[in-house]
C-alpha positions as CSV (number, residue, x, y, z in Angstrom):
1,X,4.2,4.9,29.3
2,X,5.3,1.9,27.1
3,X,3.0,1.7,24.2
4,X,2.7,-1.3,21.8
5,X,1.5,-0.8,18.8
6,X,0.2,-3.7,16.8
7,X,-1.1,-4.6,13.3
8,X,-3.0,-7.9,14.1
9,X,-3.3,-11.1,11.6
10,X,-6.8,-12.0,10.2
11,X,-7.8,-14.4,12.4
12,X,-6.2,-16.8,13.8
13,X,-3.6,-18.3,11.2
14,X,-2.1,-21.7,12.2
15,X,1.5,-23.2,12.7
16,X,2.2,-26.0,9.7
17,X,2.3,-29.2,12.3
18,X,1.2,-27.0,15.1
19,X,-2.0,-28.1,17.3
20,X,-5.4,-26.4,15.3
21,X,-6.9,-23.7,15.8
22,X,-10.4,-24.0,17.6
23,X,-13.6,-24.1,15.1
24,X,-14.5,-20.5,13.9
25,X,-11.5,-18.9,14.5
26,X,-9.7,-19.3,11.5
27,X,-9.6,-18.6,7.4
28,X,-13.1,-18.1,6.1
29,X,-14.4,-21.1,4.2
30,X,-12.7,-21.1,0.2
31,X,-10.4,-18.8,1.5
32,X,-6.8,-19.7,-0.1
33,X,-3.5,-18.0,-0.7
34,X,-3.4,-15.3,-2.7
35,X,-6.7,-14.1,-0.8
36,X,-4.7,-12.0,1.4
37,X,-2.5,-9.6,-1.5
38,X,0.8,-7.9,-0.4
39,X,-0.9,-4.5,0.4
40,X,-2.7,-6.0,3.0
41,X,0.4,-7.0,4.9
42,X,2.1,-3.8,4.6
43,X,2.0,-2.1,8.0
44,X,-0.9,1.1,8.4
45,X,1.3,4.6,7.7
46,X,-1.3,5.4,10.2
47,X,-0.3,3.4,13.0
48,X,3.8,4.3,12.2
49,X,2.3,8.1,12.4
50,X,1.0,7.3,16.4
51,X,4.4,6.0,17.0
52,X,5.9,8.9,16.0
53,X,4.0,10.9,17.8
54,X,4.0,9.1,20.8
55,X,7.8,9.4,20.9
56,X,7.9,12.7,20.5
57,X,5.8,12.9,23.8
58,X,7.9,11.3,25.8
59,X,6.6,7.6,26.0
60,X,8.8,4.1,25.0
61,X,6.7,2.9,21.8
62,X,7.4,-0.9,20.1
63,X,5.5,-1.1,16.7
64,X,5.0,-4.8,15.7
65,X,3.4,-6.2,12.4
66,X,1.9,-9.3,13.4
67,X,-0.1,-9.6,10.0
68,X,1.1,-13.2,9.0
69,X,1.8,-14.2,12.1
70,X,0.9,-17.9,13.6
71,X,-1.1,-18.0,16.6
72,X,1.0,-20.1,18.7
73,X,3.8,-17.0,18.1
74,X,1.1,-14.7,18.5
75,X,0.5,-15.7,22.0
76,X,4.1,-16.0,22.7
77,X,4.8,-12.4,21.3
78,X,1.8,-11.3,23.5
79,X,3.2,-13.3,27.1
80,X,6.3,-11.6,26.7
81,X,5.6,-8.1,26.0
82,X,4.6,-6.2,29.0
83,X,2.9,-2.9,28.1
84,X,0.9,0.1,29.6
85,X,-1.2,0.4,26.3
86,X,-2.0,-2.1,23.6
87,X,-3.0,-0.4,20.1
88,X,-4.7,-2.1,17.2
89,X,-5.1,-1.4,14.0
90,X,-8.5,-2.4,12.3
91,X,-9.1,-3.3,9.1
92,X,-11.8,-5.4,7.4
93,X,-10.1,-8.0,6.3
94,X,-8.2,-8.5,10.0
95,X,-11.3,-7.0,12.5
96,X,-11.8,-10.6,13.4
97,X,-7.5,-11.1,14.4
98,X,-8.2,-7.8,16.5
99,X,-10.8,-9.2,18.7
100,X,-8.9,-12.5,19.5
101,X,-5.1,-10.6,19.8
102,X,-7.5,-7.9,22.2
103,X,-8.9,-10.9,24.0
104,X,-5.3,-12.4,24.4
105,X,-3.5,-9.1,25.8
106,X,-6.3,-8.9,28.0
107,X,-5.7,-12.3,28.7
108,X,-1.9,-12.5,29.8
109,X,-2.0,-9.3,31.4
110,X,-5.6,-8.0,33.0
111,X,-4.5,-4.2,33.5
112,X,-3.4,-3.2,29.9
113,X,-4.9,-0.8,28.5
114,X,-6.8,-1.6,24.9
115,X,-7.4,1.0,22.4
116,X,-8.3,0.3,18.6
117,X,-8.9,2.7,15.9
118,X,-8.8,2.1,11.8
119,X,-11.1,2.0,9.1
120,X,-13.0,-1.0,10.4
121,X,-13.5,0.6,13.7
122,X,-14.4,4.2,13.3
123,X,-17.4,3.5,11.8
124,X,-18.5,0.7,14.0
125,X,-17.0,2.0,17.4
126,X,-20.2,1.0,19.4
127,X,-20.3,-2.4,17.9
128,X,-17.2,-3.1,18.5
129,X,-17.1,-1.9,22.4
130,X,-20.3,-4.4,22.7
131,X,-18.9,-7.1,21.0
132,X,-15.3,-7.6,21.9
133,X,-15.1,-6.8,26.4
134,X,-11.3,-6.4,25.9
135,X,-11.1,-3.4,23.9
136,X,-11.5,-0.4,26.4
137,X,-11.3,2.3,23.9
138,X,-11.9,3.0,20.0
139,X,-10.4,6.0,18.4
140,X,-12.6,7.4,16.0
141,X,-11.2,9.0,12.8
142,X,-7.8,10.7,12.6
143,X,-6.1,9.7,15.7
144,X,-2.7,11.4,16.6
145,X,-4.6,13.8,19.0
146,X,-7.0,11.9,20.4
147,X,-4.2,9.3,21.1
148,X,-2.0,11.5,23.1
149,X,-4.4,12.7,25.2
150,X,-5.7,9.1,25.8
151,X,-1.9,8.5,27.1
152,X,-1.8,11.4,28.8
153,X,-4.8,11.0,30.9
154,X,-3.6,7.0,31.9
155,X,-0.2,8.0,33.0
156,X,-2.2,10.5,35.4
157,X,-3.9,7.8,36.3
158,X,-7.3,9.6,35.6
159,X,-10.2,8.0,33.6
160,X,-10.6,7.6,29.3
161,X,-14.4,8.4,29.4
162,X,-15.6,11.3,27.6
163,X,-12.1,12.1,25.5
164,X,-12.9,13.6,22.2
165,X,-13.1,11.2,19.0
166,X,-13.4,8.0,21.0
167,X,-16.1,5.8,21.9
168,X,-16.3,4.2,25.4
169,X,-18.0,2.9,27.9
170,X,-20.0,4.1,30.7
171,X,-21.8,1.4,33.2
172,X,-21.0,-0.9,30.3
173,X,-22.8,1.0,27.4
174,X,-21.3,2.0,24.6
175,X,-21.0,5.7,23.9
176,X,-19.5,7.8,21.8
177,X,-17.9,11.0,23.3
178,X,-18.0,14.6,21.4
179,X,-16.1,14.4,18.1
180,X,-12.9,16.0,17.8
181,X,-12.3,18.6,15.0
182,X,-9.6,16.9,12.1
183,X,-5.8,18.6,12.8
184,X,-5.9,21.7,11.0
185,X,-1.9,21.8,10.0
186,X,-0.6,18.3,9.5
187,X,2.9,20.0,9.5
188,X,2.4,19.7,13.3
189,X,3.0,16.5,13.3
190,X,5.7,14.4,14.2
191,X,6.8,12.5,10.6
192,X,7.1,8.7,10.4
193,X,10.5,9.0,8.4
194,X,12.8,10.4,10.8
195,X,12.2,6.9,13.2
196,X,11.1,4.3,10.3
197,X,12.4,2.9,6.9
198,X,9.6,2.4,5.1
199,X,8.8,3.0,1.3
200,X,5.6,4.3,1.9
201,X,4.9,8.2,2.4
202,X,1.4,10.5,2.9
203,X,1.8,14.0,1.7
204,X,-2.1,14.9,2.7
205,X,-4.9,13.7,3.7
206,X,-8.8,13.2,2.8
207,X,-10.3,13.6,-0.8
208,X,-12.6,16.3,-2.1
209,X,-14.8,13.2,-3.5
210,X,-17.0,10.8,-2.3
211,X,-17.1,7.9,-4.3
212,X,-20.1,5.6,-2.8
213,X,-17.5,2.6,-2.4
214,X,-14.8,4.3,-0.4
215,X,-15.0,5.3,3.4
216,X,-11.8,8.2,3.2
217,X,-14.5,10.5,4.5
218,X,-15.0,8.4,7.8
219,X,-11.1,8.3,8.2
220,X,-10.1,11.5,7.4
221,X,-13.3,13.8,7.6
222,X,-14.7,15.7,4.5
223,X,-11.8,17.8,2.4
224,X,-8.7,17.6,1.3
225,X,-5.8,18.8,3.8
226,X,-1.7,18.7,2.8
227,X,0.8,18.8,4.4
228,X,3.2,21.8,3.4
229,X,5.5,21.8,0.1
230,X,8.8,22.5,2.2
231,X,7.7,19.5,4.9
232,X,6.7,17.1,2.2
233,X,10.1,17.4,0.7
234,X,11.4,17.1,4.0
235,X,10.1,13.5,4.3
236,X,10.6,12.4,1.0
237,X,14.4,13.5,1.6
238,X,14.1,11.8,5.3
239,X,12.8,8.4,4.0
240,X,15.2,8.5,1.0
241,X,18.3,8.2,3.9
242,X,16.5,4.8,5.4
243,X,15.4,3.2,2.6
244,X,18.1,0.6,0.6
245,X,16.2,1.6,-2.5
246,X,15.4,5.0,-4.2
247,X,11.8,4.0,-4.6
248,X,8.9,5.6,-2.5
249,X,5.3,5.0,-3.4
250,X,3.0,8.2,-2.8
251,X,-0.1,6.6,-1.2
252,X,-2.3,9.7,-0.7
253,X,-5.5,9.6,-1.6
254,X,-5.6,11.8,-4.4
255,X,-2.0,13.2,-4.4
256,X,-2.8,15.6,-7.4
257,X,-6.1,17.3,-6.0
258,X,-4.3,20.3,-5.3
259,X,-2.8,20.3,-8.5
260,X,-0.8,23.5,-7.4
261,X,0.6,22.0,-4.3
262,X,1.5,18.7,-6.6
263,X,3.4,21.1,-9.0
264,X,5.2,22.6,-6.4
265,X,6.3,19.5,-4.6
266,X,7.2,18.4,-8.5
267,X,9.5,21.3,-9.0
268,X,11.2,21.5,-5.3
269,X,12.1,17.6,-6.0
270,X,14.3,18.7,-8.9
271,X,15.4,21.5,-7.0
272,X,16.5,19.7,-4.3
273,X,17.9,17.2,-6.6
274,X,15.8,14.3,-4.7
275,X,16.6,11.6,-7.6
276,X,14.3,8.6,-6.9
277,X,11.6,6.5,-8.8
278,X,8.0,6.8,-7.5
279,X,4.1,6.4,-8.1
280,X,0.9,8.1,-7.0
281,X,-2.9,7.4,-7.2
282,X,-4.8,10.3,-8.5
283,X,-7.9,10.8,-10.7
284,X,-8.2,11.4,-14.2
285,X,-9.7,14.9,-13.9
286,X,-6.9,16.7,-11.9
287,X,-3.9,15.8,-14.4
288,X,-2.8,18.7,-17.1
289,X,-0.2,18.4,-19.5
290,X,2.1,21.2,-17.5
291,X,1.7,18.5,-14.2
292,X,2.6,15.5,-15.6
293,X,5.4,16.3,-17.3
294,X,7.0,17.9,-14.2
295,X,5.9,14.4,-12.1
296,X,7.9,12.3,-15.2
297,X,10.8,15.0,-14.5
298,X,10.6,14.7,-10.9
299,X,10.5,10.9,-11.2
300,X,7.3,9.8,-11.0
301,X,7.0,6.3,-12.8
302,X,3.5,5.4,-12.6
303,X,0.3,6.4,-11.9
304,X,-2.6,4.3,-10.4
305,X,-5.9,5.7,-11.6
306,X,-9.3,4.7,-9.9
307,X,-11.1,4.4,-13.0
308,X,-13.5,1.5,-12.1
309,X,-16.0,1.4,-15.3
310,X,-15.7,2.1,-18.4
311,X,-19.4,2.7,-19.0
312,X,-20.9,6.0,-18.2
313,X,-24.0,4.9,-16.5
314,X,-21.6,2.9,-14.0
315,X,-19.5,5.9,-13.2
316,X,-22.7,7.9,-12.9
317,X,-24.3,5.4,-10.3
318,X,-21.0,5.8,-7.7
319,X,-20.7,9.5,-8.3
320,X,-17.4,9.2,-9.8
321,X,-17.6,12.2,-11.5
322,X,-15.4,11.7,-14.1
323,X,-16.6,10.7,-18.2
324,X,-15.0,7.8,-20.1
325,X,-13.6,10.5,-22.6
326,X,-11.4,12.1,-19.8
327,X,-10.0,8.6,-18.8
328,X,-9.1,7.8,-22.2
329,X,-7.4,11.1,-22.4
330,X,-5.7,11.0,-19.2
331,X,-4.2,7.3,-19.9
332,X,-2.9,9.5,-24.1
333,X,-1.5,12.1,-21.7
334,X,0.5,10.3,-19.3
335,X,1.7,8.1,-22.9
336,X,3.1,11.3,-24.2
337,X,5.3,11.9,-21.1
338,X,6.2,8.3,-20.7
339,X,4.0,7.5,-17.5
340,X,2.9,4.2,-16.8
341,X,-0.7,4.0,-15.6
342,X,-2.2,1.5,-13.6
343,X,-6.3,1.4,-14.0
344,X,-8.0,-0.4,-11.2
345,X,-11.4,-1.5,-12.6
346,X,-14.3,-2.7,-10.2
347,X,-16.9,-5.4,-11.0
348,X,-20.4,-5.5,-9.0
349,X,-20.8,-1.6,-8.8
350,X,-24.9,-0.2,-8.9
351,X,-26.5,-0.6,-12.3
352,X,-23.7,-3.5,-13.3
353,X,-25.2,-5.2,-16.3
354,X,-23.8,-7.6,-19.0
355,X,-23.7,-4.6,-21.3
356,X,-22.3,-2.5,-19.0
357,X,-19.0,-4.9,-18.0
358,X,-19.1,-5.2,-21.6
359,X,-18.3,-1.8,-22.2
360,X,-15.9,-1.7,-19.5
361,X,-13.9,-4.5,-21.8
362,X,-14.3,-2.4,-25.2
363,X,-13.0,0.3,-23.1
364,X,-9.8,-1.2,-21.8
365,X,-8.7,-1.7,-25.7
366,X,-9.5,1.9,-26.3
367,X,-7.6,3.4,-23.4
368,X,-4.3,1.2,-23.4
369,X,-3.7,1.2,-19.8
370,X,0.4,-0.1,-19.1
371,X,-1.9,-2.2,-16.5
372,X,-5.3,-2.5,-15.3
373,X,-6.2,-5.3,-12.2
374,X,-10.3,-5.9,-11.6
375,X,-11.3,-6.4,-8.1
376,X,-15.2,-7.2,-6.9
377,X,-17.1,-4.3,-5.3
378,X,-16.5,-4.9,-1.3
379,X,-19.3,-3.2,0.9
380,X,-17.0,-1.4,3.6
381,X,-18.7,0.0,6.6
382,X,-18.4,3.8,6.8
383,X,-19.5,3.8,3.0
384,X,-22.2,5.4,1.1
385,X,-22.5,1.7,-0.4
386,X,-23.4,0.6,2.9
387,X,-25.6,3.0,4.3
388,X,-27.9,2.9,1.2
389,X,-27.4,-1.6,1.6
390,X,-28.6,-1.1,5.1
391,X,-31.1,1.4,4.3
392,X,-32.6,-1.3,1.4
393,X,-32.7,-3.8,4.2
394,X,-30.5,-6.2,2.6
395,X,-26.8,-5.5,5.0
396,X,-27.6,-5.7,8.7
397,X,-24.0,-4.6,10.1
398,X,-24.0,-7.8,12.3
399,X,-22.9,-9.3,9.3
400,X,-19.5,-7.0,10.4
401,X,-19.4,-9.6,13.7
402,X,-20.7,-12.6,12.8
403,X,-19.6,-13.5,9.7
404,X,-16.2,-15.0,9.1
405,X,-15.5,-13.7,5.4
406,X,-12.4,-11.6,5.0
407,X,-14.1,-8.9,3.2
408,X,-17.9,-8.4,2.2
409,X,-17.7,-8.9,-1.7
410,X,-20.9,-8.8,-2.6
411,X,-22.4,-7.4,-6.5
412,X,-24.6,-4.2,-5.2
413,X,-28.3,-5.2,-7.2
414,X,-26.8,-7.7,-9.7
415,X,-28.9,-10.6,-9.9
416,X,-27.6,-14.5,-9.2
417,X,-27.2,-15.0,-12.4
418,X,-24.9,-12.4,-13.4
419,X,-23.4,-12.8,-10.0
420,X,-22.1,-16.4,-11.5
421,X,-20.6,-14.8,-14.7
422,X,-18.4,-12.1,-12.9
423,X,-17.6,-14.2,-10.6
424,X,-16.5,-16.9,-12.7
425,X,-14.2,-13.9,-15.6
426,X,-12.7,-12.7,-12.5
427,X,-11.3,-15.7,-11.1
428,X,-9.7,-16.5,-14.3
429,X,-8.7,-12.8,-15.0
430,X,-7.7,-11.5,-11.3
431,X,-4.2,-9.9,-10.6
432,X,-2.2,-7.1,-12.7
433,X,-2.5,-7.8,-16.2
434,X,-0.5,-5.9,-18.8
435,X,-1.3,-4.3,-21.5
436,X,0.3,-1.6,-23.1
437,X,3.8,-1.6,-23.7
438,X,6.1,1.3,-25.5
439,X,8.2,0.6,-28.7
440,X,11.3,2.3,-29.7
441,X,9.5,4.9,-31.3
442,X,6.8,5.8,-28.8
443,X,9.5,5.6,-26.0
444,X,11.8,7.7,-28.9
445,X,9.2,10.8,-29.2
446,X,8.8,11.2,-25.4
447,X,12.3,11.0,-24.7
448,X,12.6,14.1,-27.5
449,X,9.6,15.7,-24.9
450,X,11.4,15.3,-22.4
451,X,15.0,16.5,-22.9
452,X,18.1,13.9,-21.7
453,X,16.0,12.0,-19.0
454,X,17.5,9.4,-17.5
455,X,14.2,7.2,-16.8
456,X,13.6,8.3,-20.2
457,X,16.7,7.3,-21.5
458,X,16.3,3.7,-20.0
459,X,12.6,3.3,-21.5
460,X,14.0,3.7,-24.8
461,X,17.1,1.2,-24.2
462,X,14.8,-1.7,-23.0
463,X,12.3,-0.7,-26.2
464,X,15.3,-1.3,-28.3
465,X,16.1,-4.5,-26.8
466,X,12.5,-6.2,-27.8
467,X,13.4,-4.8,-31.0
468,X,16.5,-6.6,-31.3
469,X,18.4,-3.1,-31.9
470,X,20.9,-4.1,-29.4
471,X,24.0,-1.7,-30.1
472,X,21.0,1.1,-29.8
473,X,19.9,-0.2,-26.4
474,X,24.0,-0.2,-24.7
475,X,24.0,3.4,-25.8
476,X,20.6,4.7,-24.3
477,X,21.4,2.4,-20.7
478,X,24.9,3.7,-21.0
479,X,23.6,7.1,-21.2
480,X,21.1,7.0,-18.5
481,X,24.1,5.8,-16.6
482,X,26.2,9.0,-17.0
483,X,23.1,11.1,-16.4
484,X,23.0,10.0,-12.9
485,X,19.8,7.0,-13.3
486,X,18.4,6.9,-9.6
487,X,18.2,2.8,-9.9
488,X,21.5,2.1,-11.8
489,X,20.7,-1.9,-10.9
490,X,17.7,-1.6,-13.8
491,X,20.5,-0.6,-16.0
492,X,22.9,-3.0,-14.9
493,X,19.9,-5.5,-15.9
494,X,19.4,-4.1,-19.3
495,X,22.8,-4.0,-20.4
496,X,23.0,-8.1,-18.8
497,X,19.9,-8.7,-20.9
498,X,21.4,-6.9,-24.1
499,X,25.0,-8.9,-23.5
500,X,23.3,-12.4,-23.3
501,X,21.5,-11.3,-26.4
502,X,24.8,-10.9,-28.1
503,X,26.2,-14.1,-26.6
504,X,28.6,-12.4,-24.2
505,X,27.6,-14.8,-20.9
506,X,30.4,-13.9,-18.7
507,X,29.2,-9.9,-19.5
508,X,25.8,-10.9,-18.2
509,X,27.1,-12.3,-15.1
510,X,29.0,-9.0,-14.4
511,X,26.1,-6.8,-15.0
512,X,23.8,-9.1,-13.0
513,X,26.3,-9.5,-10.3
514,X,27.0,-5.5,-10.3
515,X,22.7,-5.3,-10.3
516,X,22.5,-7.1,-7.4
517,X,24.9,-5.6,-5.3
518,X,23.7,-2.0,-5.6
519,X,20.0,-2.4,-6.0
520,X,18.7,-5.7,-4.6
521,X,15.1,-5.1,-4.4
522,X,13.7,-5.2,-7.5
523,X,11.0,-7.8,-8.7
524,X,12.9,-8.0,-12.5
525,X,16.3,-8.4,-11.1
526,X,15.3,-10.7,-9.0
527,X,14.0,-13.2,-11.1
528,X,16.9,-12.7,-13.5
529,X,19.0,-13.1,-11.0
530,X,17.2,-16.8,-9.6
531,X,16.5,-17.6,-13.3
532,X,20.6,-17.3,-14.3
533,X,21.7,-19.5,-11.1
534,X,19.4,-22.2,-11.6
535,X,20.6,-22.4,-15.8
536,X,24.4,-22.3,-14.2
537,X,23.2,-24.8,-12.1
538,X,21.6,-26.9,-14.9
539,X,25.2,-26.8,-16.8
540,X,22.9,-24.2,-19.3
541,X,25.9,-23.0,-21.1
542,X,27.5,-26.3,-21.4
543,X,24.4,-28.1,-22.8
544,X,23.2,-24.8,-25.1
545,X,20.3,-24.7,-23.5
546,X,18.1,-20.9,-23.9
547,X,18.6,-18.4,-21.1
548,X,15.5,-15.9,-21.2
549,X,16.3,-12.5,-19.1
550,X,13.6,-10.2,-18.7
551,X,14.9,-6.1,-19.4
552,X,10.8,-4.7,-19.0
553,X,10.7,-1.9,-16.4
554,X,7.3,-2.8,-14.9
555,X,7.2,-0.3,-11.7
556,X,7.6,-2.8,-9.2
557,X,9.3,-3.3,-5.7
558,X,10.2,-6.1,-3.1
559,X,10.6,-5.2,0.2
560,X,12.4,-7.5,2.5
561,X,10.1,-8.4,5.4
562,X,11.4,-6.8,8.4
563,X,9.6,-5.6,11.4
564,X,7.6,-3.2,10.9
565,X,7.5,-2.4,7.6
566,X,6.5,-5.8,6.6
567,X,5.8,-9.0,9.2
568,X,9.4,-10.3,9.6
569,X,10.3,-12.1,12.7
570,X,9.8,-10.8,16.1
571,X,13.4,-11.5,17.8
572,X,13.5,-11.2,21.3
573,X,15.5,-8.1,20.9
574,X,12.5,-6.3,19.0
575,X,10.0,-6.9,22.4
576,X,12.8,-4.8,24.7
577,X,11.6,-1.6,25.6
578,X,13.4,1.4,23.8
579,X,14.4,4.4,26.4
580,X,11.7,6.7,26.5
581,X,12.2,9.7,24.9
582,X,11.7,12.3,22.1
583,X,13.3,11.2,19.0
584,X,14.5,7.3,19.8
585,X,13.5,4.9,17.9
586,X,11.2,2.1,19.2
587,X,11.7,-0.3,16.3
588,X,13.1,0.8,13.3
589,X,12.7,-2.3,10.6
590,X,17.1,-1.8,10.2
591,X,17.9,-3.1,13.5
592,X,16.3,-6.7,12.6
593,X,18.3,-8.8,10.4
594,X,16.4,-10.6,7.6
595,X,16.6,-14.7,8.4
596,X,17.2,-16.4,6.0
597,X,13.9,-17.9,5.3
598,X,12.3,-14.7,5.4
599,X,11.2,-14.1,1.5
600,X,10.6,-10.5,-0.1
601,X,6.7,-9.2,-0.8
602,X,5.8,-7.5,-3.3
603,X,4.5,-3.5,-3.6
């Protein structure tokens, strides 16, 4: 079967000079850039997963990420590519760029085959089969199963109705078939990293929590399930080989809730001698002094924390079950070992008051975060936010299908007038913000912690560097040089910043230069790189004008954009059908070269 796998745009975006788009069909009203953050453009690890898997079957797969894509090269993209099966991925923000790309397959060619699963469609499967004609099937849930034997049963040439974990239709209604149980051993499963480059890697899946704001239940089923210490090293080793930089970021849901397994994936990283930089989101209540001093070891750089509130009657209200004290120690914890933390705060939840976003403020200064970024409560269906909204009578979920927002943010019970206030502090306070930064003798006791750490090593040269003790700084970058640094370009970069600070310009270049050839992906070097041509470019040197370099560390990544991973362009060689087969990959993001107007996005 040849199977195209596709991660659709919004809605439908349009070409600068290009004809319009017809009424309705494109950005929600106030929408502007920045609306749409890098995440969302990353491609679904889920979606690179049914690839795999697919492959392994037997069947010629194309993955395309058509996030940002313009219609008019939507269509085109769609014309040319001639497929059994058409799968979408649906999100939120992009359930509206699903219905017109379904209605456009179905469009050009009559007889394919459209199936959607995601997020957005497992809890709305009906809905969606009434609502959009084109899309023949939804996949409910986890999907690698029900997916195969979906392909299975149309390259018989028998029928989709009734296959466990989907919703279909019979005589035109909407139904939803038996559920299918979730896959007991996820070390069944074919990985993503031995056919894609991609910086991004699951370990497990589900969450032993329920949060009232987040639907991982509805994807994943209730529980937390892991794939298996040897197998997780496995892939980290695996995507280490494709990607050009030795950073992964650990999106599990809660990649410490077995803080055993975590530990054990900690320790066989060191073992293996895996040297990389990478992050994780976890909870404040399943971090212990022994763990995260083996994740620092083993690499880790940051962890993102869903804190949300810092008032206990908020956390309370979304069954966070977590107190205020054990974020606050958390955030000293990972301080002691060097971590960086990233808290992501929520305004809008139940109970939200003046006083109570108040205290989430007083909170912030208390704690001392590396980072926190505030985002507005979004009412996702599949939620416990959203059951209880429909069950008050104020959500109807035809709001899911007729209204053109990109996501519902909405305040749960906070009145108008509040609604104003937050709404008006978070546009002038939205994105990552920093906070709390290390001096040389924070970053000087945790090194003593942790014993000649590279990373560590590094902290304490940049710290130096703010503090003007420049000879200091060369000797701790030098170090973490000879102790083997997994991103030597970061220490190329400090030592450029420290030899500009010393007036050695032509040392700066050669740092800079040596930077950019061995790691070219990172969000600091980059700008120091851009921000040194242009002052060349100026004549800076010649006219003595100020050069400012920046030597911070801020865990941070640009990935080029190239198919998948990221929406690059779709060259004609990306819509040519791989041979079918177990193993061959259908588009891995290193056969398309980056064009040269094709800018980096940020992780």
């Amino acid at each position: 079967m040849r199977v195209a796998l596709l991660y659709p745009p919004p809605w439908k975006l349009e070409a600068p000079g290009g004809p319009s788009v017809p009424p309705g069909s494109g950005p929600p009203d106030g929408w502007s850039e920045g609306d749409l953050d890098a995440d969302f453009h990353q491609v679904p690890y889920g979606l690179l997963s049914l690839a795999a898997q697919a492959e392994r079957a037997g069947h010629s797969v194309v993955v395309l990420n058509l996030s940002a894509s313009q219609w008019p090269e939507v269509e085109r993209i769609l014309g040319s590519l001639v497929a059994d099966v058409v799968g979408l991925s649906c999100w939120t923000a992009n359930r509206r760029g699903v219905g017109y790309v379904a209605q456009a397959v179905k469009a050009a060619r009559a007889d394919t085959h459209v199936v959607v699963g995601g997020p957005h469609a497992s809890p709305l499967a009906r809905e969606l089969l009434a609502h959009h004609p084109a899309i023949d099937t939804v996949c409910i849930g986890e999907s690698e199963e029900t997916f195969l034997e979906l392909l299975a049963r149309l390259e018989r040439g028998e029928g989709h109705a009734g296959i466990a974990g989907t919703a279909y239709r019979d005589v035109g209604v909407p139904v939803l078939a038996p559920e299918r149980p979730s896959i007991a051993d996820l070390d069944t499963l074919a990985s993503p990293h031995d056919r894609f480059a991609t910086h991004i890697v699951m370990t497990s899946r589900g969450c032993p929590w329920q949060c009232t704001f987040c639907g991982a239940e509805t994807t994943w089923g209730r529980g937390f399930r892991g794939r298996s210490v040897p197998r997780v090293l496995d892939d980290l080793a695996a995507a280490l080989e494709r990607v050009p930089v030795r950073v992964l970021l650990v999106k599990d849901d809660t990649f410490t809730a077995n803080r055993r397994r975590a530990l054990a994936i900690c320790q066989g990283i060191r073992e293996r001698g895996l040297r990389f930089a990478w992050s994780c989101d976890t909870r404040v209540d399943v971090l212990t002094e022994e763990l995260v001093r083996e994740m620092r070891l083993a690499g880790c750089e940051r962890l993102s924390l869903g804190v949300e509130s810092g008032a206990e009657s908020i956390l309370r209200n979304i069954d966070k079950r977590i107190s205020v004290a054990q974020i606050e120690d958390a955030a000293a914890l990972a301080r002691r070992y060097g971590l960086r933390t990233r808290f992501y705060m929520m305004l809008g939840n139940r109970g939200e008051t003046r006083e109570t976003f108040r205290e989430s403020l007083a909170f912030l200064e208390r704690a001392r975060p590396s980072q926190y970024v505030f985002s507005c409560l979004s009412v996702y269906p599949g939620t416990l936010d959203a059951e209880a909204a429909e069950a008050a009578g104020w959500l109807d979920r035809e709001v899911w299908f007729q209204g053109s927002f990109q996501e519902l943010k909405v305040p749960f019970d906070a009145p108008p007038e509040l609604t104003r206030e937050l709404d008006e502090w978070f546009a002038a306070h939205k994105g990552v913000r920093t906070m709390h930064r290390p001096g040389a003798a924070e970053c000087g006791e945790v090194l003593a912690r942790l014993g000649d750490h590279p990373p560590a090593h590094l902290d304490l040269a940049v710290a130096c560097f703010r503090e003007g003790e420049l000879a200091r700084a060369r000797g701790h970058a030098g170090r973490a040089l000879e102790l083997g640094h997994p991103l030597p370009g970061l220490v190329f970069n400090t030592l450029a910043c420290v030899a500009l600070a010393e007036g050695d310009v032509e040392g700066m270049q050669a740092w800079l230069l040596r930077a950019a050839r061995k790691d070219p992906q990172h969000a600091i070097l980059i700008r120091n790189v851009n921000a040194a041509r242009a002052w060349f470019a100026r004549r800076g040197p010649e006219r003595s004008e100020p050069l400012e370099l920046d030597a911070e560390l801020d865990f941070q990544l640009l990935e080029r954009t190239l198919q998948p991973t990221l929406p690059g362009p779709v060259s004609a060689g990306l819509l040519e059908w791989p041979p079918a087969g177990p193993g061959r990959s259908a588009s891995g993001p290193m056969r398309l070269p980056l064009a040269p107007h094709a800018a980096p996005k940020p992780c």
